[in-house]
Each structure stands twice: as structure tokens, then as C-alpha cells.
ZADO-1210 file (C-alpha; in nm, 4 decimals, padded with zeros to 6 digits):
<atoms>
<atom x="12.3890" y="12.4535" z="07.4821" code="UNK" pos="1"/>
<atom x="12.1792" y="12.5646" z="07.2405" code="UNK" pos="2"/>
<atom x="12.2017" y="12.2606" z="07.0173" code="UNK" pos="3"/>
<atom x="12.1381" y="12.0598" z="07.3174" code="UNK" pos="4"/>
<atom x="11.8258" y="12.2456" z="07.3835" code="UNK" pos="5"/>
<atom x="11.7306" y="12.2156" z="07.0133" code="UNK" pos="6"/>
<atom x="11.7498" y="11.7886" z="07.0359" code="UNK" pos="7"/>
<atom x="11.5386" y="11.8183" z="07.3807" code="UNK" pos="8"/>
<atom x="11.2642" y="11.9516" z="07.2603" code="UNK" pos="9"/>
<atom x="11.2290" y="11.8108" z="06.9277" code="UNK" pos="10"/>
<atom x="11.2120" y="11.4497" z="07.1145" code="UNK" pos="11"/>
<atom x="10.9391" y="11.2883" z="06.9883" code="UNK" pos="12"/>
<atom x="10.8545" y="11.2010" z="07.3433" code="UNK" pos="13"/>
<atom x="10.9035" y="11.5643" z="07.4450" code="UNK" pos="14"/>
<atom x="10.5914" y="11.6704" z="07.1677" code="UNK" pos="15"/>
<atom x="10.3698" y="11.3779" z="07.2207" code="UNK" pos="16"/>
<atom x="10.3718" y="11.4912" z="07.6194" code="UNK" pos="17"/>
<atom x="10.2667" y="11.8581" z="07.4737" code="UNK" pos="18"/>
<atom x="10.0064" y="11.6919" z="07.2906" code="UNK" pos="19"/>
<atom x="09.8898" y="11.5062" z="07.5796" code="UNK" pos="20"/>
<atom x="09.8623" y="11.7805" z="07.7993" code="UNK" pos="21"/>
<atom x="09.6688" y="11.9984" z="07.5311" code="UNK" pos="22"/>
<atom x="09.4382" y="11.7202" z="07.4979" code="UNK" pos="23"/>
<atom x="09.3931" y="11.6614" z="07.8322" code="UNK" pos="24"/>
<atom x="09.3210" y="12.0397" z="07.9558" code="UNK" pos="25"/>
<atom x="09.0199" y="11.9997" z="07.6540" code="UNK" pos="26"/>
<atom x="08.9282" y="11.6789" z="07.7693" code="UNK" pos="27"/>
<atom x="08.9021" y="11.8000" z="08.1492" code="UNK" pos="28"/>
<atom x="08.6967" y="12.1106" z="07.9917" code="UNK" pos="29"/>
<atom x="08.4357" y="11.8685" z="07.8719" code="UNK" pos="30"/>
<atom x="08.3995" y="11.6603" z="08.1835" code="UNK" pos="31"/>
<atom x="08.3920" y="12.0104" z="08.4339" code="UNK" pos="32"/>
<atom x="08.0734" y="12.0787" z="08.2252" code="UNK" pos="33"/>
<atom x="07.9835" y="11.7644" z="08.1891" code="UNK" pos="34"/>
<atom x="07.9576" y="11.7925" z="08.6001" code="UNK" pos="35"/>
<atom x="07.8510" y="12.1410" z="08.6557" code="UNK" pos="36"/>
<atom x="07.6118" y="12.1465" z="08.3722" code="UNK" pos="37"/>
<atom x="07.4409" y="11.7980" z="08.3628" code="UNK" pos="38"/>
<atom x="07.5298" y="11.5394" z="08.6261" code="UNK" pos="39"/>
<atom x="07.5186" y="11.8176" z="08.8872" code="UNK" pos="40"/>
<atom x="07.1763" y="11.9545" z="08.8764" code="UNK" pos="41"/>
<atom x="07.0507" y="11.5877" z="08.8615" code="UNK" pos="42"/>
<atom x="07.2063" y="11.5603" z="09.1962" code="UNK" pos="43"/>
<atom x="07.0790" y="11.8761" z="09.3061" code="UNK" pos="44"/>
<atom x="06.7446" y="11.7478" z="09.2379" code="UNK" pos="45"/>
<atom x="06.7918" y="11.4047" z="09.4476" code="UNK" pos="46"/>
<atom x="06.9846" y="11.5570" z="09.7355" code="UNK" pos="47"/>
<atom x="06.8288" y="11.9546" z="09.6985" code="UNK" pos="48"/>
<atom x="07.1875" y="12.0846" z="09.6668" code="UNK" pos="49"/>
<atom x="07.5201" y="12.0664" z="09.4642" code="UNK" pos="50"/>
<atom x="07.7723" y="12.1796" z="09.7516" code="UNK" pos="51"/>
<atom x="07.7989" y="11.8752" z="10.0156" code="UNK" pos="52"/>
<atom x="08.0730" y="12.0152" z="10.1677" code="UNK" pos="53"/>
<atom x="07.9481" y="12.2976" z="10.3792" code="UNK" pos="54"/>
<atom x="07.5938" y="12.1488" z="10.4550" code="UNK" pos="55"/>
<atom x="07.7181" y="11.7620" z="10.5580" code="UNK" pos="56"/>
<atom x="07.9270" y="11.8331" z="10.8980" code="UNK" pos="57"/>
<atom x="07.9065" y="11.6048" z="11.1873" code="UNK" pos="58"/>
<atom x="08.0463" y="11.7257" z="11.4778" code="UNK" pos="59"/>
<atom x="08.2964" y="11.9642" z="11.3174" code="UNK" pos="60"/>
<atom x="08.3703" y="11.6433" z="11.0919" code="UNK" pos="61"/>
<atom x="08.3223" y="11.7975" z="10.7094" code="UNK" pos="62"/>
<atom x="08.2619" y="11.4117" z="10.5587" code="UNK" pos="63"/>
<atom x="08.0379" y="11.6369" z="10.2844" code="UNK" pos="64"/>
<atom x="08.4162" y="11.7396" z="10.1444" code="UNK" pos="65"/>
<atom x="08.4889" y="11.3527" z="10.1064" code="UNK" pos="66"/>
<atom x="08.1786" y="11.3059" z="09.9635" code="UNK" pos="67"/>
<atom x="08.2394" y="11.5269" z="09.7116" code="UNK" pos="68"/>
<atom x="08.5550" y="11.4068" z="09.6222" code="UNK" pos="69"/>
<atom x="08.4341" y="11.0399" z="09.5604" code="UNK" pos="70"/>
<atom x="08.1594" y="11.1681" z="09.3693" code="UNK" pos="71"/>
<atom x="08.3948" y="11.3913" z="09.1047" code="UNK" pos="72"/>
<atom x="08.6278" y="11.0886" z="09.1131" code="UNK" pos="73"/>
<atom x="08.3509" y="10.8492" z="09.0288" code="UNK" pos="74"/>
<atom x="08.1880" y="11.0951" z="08.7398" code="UNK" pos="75"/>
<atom x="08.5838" y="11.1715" z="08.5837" code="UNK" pos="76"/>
<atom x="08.6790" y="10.7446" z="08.6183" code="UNK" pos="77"/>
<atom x="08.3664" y="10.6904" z="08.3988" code="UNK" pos="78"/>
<atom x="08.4182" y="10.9818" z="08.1424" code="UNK" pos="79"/>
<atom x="08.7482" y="10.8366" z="08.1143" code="UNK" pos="80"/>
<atom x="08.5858" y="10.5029" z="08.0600" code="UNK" pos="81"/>
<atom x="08.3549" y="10.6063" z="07.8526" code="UNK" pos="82"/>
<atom x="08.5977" y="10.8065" z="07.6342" code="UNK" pos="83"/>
<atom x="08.8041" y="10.5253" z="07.5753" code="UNK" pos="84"/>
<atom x="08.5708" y="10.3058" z="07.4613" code="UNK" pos="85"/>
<atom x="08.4241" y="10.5296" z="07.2245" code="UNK" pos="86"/>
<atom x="08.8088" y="10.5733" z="07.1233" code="UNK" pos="87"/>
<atom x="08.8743" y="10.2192" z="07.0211" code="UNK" pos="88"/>
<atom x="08.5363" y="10.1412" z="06.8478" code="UNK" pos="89"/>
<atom x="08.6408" y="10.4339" z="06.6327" code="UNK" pos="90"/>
<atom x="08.9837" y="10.3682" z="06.6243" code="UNK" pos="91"/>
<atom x="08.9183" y="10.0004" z="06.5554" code="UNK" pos="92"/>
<atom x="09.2041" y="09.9301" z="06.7815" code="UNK" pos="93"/>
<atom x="09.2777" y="09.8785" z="07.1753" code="UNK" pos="94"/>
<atom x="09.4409" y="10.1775" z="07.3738" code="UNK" pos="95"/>
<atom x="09.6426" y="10.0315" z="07.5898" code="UNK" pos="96"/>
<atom x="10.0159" y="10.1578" z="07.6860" code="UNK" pos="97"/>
<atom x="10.2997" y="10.0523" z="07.4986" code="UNK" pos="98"/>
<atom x="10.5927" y="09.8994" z="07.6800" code="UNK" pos="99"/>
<atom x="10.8988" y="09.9813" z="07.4953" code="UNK" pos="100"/>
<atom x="11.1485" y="09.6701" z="07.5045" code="UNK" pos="101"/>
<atom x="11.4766" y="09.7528" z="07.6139" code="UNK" pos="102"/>
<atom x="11.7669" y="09.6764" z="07.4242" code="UNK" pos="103"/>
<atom x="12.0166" y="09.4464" z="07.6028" code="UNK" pos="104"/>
<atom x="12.3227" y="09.4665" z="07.5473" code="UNK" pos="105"/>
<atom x="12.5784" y="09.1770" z="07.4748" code="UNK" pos="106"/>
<atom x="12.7646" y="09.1273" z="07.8599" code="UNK" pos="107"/>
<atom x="12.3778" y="09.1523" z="07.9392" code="UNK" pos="108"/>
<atom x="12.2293" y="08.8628" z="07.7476" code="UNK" pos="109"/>
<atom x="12.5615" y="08.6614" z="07.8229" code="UNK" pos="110"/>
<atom x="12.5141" y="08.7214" z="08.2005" code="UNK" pos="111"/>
<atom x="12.1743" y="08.6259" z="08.1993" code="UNK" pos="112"/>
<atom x="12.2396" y="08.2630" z="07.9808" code="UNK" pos="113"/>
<atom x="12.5150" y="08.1891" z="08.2371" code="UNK" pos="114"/>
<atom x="12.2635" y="08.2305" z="08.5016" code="UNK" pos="115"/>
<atom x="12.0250" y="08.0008" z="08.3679" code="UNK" pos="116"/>
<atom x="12.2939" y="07.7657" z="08.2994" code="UNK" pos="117"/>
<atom x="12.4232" y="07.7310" z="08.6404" code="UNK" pos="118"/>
<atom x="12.0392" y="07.6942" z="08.7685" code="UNK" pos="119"/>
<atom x="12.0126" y="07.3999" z="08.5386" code="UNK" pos="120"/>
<atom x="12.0597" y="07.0286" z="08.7296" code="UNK" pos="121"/>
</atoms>
């Protein structure tokens, strides 16, 4: 069981998720003060506060809370953006997900040329 546990974690998938997720906890520190320390009091300045949820109710309707929401969604979508264009004119290269072809086995690729056989005129 051991051994098993051993092969888990050294998967190479297994470390590059660790990776990921130490990246991304930095890369979330960056855009919270990002928000809080510049975007924020830019905000504060057009709308006079930072905190739309307690201030924007309508008839016991908080819409500020939704508000909010679309803004931080629309300030971490473009850090993202940003980020990853500045990543591939460094990089010199396109990020972009990699599919991993599946190997097929034999009865698989036989299965599928019979198919296309019988769909032939």
C-alpha cells in the first residue's frame, strides 16, 4: 500500500497539479491587491465607495452583491488575460491546453474501419 502510495504521488500529473495550485494561490495574491489596492480606490472615487453590496438594495433586493460579483469577475477574466499574454510573448509560444491522444487499441481501430466500410455505397 505503501508502494502504491509512492507511484501516486510521484505522477507527473500528480506534481504539475501541486505546482498549479502553488502558482495559482500567488497568482490570486497579486490580483486581490491588484483589486483592493489599485482598481478599487479608482472605483471608490467614481462611485464614492468600494462596498456595493450593503449600500445598493432595492426593496430588500441586494443587486449591489451581484454587482460586485461581475465586477471581481470582470477585473480577475482580464488579469488572467492579461497574464497570458504577457506569458506567451515571453515564452515565445501559445498557452493553450494540450489534448493528450488516446491510444487505441487494435479491436478499436478494426471496429472503427469496419464501420466506415459498411457506410461506404
Amino acid at each position: 500500500m505503501l508502494q502504491e502510495l509512492k507511484e501516486f504521488l510521484m505522477r507527473g500529473n500528480v506534481i504539475d497539479l501541486a505546482v498549479a495550485v502553488v502558482i495559482a494561490t500567488a497568482f490570486g495574491n497579486i490580483v486581490n491587491a491588484l483589486v483592493e489596492h489599485i482598481i478599487m480606490p479608482a472605483v471608490a472615487l467614481i462611485f464614492g465607495d468600494t462596498d456595493f453590496t450593503s449600500d445598493w438594495v432595492w426593496n430588500g433586493i441586494t443587486y449591489g452583491m451581484f454587482i460586485q460579483a461581475v465586477i471581481d469577475f470582470l477585473i480577475i477574466g482580464t488579469s488572467v488575460f492579461v497574464f497570458i499574454k504577457v506569458f506567451n510573448k515571453l515564452t515565445g509560444g501559445k498557452f493553450e491546453a494540450e489534448e493528450e491522444e488516446e491510444e487505441e487499441d487494435e479491436q478499436t481501430v478494426l471496429l472503427r474501419e469496419i464501420r466506415d466500410s459498411l457506410r461506404r455505397p
